[in-house]
C-alpha positions, 0 to 999 in steps of 0.5 A: 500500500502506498501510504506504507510510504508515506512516513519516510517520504516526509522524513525525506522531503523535510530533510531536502528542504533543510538542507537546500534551505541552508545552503541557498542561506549561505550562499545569498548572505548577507542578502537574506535575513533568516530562513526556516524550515516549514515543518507542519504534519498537524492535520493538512502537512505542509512542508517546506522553506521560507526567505526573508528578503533584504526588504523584509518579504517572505520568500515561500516554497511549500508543498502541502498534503491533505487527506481525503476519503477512501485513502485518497490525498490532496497535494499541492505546491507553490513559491510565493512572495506577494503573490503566486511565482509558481503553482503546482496543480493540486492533484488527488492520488492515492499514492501521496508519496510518489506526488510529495517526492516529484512536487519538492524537485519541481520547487526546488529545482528553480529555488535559487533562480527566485531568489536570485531574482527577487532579491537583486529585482 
């Protein structure tokens, strides 16, 4: 059963988020002002990194998992300062493992652009 998988596909996707969170930090110093992880499995799980910017913005990668009926999961994902810079479709699966793994690439493959852009703008 898929969602057998689930647990070590959290430990996994938090753990990417940390450690690509660290190292954009470290390399946009003294441009950024902090940086945490977002750790939440109460109820919706969101995971994830956010920036705060030179200007005092937020900078927020999130993937978000939501249970549904039947074995069946909510998962979505975006970037946002503002507004919206990218948005992952929300997709139902019942293997919400499989989605999480392939929606935290798709955030932080362009993560440094972003940042890039939103801080030199």
């Amino acid at each position: 059963m898929p969602e057998n998988n689930l647990l070590p596909a959290l430990m996994s996707a938090a753990a990417r988020f940390n450690e690509a969170g660290r190292e954009l930090y470290l390399d946009f110093l003294p441009d950024l002002r902090r940086w945490e992880t977002i750790t939440d499995l109460v109820g919706a799980v969101r995971l994830g990194m956010w920036f705060r910017l030179p200007d005092g913005r937020e900078m927020v990668f999130e993937v978000t998992l939501r249970p549904g009926e039947d074995h069946r999961w909510t998962a979505g994902a975006a970037i946002t300062l503002d507004d919206d810079l990218l948005r992952l479709p929300d997709v139902e699966t019942t293997d919400p493992a499989a989605v999480l793994d392939r929606y935290v690439d798709q955030l932080l493959q362009p993560a440094r652009w972003h940042l890039s852009q939103a801080i030199t703008g």
